[in-house]
N, C-alpha and C positions, 0 to 999 in steps of 0.2 A: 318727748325726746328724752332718751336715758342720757345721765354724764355717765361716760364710761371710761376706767383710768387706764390711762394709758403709760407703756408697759415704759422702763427707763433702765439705758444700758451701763455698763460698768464704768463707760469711758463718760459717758454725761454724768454720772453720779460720783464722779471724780471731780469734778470741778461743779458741782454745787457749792454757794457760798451763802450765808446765812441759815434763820433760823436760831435757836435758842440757846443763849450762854450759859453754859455750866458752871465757869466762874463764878465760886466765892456761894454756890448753893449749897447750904448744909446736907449734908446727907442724913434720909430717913432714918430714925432709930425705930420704925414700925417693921424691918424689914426681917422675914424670916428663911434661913439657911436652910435649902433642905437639900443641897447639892449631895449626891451622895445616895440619895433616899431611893426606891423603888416605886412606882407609882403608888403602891397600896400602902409600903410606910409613909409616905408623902400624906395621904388621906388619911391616914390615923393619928396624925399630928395634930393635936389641939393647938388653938390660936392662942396667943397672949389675950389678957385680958385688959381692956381698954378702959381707962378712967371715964364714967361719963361727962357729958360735956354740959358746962358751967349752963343753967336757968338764962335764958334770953330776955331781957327787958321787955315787959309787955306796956303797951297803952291802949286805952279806951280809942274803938276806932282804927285800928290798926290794919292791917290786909289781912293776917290770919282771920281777924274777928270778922272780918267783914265776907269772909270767904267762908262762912261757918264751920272753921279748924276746932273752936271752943268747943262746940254743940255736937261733936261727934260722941258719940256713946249714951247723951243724955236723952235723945228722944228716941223712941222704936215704934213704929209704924204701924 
């Protein structure tokens, strides 16, 4: 059996209540502008460039390791 969604009209989606507080969420500063743009200047917009992200604390025994995450690259078949 499929769940299949069903369709919700302007007058029930008027009086939905709940769902996710936006108060006091900081807003992304990863967001980019490109209101304005054309689809093709939209696609020739280079992204920002992203700091990478801090080394994860590893331990002996860990799920990566135990998932053989380490061993990727080092053996070939």
């Amino acid at each position: 059996m499929r769940n299949e969604m069903s369709l919700i009209g302007q007058e029930q989606l008027a009086v939905v209540s709940g769902g996710m507080r936006w108060e006091g969420l900081p807003a992304s500063t990863n967001v980019e502008d490109r209101r304005g743009l054309s689809l093709r200047e939209s696609m020739r917009v280079r992204s920002p460039v992203v700091p990478p992200s801090p080394p994860v604390p590893r331990y002996p025994g860990d799920l990566p390791s135990q998932l053989g995450i380490d061993d990727i690259g080092r053996r070939r078949r």
